[in-house]
C-alpha positions as CSV (number, residue, x, y, z in Angstrom):
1,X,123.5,84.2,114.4
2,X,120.6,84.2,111.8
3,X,121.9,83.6,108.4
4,X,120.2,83.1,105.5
5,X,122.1,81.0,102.5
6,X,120.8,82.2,98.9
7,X,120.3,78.9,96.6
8,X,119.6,78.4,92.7
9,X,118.7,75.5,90.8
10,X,120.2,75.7,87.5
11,X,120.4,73.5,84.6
12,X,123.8,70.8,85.3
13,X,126.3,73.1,83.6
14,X,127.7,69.3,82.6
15,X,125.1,68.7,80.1
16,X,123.7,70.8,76.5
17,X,122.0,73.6,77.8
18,X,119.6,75.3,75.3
19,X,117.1,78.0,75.6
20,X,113.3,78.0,74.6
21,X,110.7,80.2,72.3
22,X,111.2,82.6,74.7
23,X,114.6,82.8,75.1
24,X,114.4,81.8,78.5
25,X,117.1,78.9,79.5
26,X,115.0,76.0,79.2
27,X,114.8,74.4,82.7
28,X,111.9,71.9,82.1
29,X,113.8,68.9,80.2
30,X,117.0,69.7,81.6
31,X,118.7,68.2,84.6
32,X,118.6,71.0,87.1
33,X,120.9,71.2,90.3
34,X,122.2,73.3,92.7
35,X,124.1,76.2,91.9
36,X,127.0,75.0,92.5
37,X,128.8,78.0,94.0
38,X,125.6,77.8,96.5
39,X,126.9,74.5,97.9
40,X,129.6,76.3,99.5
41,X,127.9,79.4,100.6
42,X,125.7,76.4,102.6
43,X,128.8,75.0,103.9
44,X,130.2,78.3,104.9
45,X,126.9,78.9,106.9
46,X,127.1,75.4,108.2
47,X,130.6,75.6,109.9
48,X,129.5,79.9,111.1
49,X,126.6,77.8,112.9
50,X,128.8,74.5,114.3
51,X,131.2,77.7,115.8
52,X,128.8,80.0,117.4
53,X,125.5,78.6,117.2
54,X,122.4,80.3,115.7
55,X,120.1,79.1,112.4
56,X,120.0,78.7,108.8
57,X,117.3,79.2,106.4
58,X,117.6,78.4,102.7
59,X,116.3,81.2,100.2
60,X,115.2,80.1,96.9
61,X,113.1,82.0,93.8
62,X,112.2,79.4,91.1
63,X,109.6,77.4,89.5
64,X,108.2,74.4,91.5
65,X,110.6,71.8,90.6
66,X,113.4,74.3,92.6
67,X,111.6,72.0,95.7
68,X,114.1,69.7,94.7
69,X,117.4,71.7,95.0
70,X,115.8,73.0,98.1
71,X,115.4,69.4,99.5
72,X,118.9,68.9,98.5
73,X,120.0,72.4,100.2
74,X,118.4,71.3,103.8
75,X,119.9,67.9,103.3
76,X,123.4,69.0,104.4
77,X,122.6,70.9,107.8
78,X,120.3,74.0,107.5
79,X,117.1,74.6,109.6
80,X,114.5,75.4,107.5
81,X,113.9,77.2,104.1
82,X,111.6,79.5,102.1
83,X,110.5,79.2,98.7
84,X,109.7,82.1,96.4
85,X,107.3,80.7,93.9
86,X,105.0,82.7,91.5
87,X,104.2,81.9,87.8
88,X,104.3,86.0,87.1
89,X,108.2,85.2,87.7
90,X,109.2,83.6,84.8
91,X,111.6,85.8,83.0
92,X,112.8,87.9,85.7
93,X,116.1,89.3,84.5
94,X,118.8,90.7,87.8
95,X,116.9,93.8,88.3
96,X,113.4,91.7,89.1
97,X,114.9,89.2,91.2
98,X,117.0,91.1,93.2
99,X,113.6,93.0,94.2
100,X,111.9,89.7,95.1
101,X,114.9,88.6,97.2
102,X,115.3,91.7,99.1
103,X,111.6,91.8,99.8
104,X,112.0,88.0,101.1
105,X,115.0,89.3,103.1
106,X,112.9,91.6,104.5
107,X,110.9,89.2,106.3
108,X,113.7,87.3,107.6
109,X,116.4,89.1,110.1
110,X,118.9,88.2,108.7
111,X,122.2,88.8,110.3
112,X,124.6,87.3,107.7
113,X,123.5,86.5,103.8
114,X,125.9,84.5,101.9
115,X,125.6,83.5,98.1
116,X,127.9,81.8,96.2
117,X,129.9,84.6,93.9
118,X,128.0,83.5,90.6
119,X,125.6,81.4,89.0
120,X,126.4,79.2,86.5
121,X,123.6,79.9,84.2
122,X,122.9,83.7,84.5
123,X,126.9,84.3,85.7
124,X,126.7,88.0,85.7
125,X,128.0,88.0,88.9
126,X,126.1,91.3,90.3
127,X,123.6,89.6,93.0
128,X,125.1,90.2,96.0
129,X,125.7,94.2,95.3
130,X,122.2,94.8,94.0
131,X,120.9,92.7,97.5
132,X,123.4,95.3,99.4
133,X,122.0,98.3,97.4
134,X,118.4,97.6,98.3
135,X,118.7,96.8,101.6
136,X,121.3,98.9,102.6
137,X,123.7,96.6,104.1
138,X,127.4,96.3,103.5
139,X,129.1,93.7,100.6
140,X,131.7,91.7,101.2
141,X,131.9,90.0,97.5
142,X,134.5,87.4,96.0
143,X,135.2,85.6,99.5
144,X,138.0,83.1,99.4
145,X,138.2,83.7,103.4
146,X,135.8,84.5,105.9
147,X,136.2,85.0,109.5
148,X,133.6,86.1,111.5
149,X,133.9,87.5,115.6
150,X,130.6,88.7,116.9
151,X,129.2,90.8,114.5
152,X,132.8,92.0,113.1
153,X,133.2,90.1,109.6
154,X,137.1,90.1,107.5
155,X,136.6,88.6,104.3
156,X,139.7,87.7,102.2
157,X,138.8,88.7,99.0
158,X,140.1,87.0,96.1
159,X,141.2,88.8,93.2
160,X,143.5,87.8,90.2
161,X,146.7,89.6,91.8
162,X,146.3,87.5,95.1
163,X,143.9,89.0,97.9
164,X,142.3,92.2,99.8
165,X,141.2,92.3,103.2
166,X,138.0,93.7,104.0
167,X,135.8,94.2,106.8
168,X,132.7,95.1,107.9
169,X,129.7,94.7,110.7
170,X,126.8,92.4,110.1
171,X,124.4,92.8,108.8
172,X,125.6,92.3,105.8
173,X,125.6,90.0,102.1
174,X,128.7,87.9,101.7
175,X,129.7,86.4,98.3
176,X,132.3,83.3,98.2
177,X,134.2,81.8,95.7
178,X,134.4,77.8,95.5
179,X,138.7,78.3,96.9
180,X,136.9,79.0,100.3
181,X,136.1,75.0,101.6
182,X,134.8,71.9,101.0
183,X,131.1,71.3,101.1
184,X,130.0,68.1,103.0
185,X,128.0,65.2,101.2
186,X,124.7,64.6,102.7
187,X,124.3,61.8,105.1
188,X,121.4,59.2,104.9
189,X,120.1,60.7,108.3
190,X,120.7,64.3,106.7
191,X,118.6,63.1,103.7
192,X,115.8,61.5,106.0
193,X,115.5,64.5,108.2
194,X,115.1,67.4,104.9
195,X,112.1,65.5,104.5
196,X,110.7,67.3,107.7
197,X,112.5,70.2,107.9
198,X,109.7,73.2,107.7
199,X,109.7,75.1,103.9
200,X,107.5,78.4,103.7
201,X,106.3,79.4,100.3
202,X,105.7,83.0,99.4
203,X,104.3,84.7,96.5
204,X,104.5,87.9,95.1
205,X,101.3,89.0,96.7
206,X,102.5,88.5,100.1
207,X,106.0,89.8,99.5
208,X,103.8,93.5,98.2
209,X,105.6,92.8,95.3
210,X,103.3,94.1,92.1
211,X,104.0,91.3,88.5
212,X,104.3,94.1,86.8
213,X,107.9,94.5,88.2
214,X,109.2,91.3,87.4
215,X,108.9,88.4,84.6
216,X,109.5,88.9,81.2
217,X,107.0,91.7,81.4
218,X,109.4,93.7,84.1
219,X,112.9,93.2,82.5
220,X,115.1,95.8,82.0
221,X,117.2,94.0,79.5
222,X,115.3,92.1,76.4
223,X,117.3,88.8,74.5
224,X,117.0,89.9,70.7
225,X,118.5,86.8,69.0
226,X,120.9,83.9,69.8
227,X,123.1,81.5,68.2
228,X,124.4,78.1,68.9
229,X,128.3,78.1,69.8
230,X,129.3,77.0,65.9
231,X,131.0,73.5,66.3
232,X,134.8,73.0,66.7
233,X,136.2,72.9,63.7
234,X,139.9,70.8,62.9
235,X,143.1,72.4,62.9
236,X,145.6,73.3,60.8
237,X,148.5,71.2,60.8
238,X,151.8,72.0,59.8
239,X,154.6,70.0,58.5
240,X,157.6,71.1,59.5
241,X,160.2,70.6,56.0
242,X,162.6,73.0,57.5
243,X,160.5,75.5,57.6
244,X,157.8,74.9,60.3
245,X,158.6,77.7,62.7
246,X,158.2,80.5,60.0
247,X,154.5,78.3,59.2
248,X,153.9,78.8,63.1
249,X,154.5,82.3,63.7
250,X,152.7,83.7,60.2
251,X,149.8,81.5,61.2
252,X,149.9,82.9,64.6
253,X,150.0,86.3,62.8
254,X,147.3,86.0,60.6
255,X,144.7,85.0,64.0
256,X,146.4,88.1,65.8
257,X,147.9,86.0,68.5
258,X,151.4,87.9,67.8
């Protein structure tokens, strides 16, 4: 089976994350990993692979410094990758870069696309339906379960009462959810042999994708303004002199909690 593994680098959702002049999420001085959703949309191709055979290719649009998270991504078990790099990119909101990854995923034959369900910096959660949309391929989205037999795929699909089961024939784009395994640490020899592992780089031009559609310039949605989150300010404390509880539920009143 040919699957190709979607990855991100993203700032470390651990550390201050700010945006820039443009109010773009500033990815220079920050210490960017891999999505880490992606790490087990990797793994979840890995163990596909270790069961029935076939290859797996890393996808990645970013900046040149993604090389690193792609390095990382290749580290763990897949084949070989492909790296979507143009400056004219910078900015793209959804919209742009789902037409850049579906024009990459249009080169590749892929028989199974999996993504992790979100990303931790754009988390808007709509990637793997706008992929389906534009290639015209089934979604399976929200994966805490995926079974594949052939080209027959039943995804358990998580949701906050418990679970659907859904199916569907490949090709098709698969979301998962980090409940679904356990991704593998890279081994020294896994590290040593990314380093030779083949990466294609594409650009816009030979993916007949025109700049005008993507960047800042292409966006269908604008950023007007932001805000820092205001700091945590200290409680109120109540001392309880017999008549604490009525203190608790008229402050619980006043915020609208009751």
């Amino acid at each position: 089976m040919n699957i190709v593994v979607l990855v991100k680098q993203v700032p470390d959702s651990g550390a201050e994350r700010t945006l820039g002049a443009d109010f773009a999420v500033e990815r220079v001085s920050a210490n960017n990993v891999i999505n880490e959703m992606d790490e087990y949309a990797i793994e979840e191709a890995l163990k596909i692979k270790e069961a029935g055979g076939g290859e797996v290719t890393i996808l990645t649009m970013g900046p040149a410094t993604a090389a690193e998270a792609i390095r990382k991504a290749l580290s763990m078990g897949p084949d070989k990758a492909v790296h979507v790099q143009d400056d004219a990119l910078h900015g793209s909101c959804a919209v742009g870069t789902s037409r850049v990854l579906a024009a990459a995923l249009g080169t590749l034959n892929a028989d199974l696309i999996i993504c992790g369900a979100e990303s931790t910096d754009g988390r808007v959660q709509v990637m793997p339906h706008m992929l389906a949309e534009r290639l015209g391929i089934a979604a399976l989205t929200g994966a805490r379960k995926l079974t594949v037999d052939g080209s027959q795929l039943t995804a358990e699909r998580q949701t906050d009462e418990g679970y659907e089961v859904v199916t569907a024939v490949t090709p098709a784009v698969v979301s998962v959810w980090d409940t679904i395994n356990e991704p593998r640490y890279p081994s020294f020899k896994g590290i040593m042999a990314a380093k030779k592992k083949p990466v294609q780089t594409l650009s816009l031009a030979d993916l007949g994708v025109d700049a005008s559609e993507v960047g800042t310039a292409g966006a269908t949605s604008q950023v007007l303004e932001f805000a820092a989150r205001p700091a945590r300010s200290a409680g109120q404390k109540v001392t309880d002199e017999g008549d604490g509880g009525a203190l608790l539920v008229s402050y619980l009143a006043a915020e609208k909690f009751v």
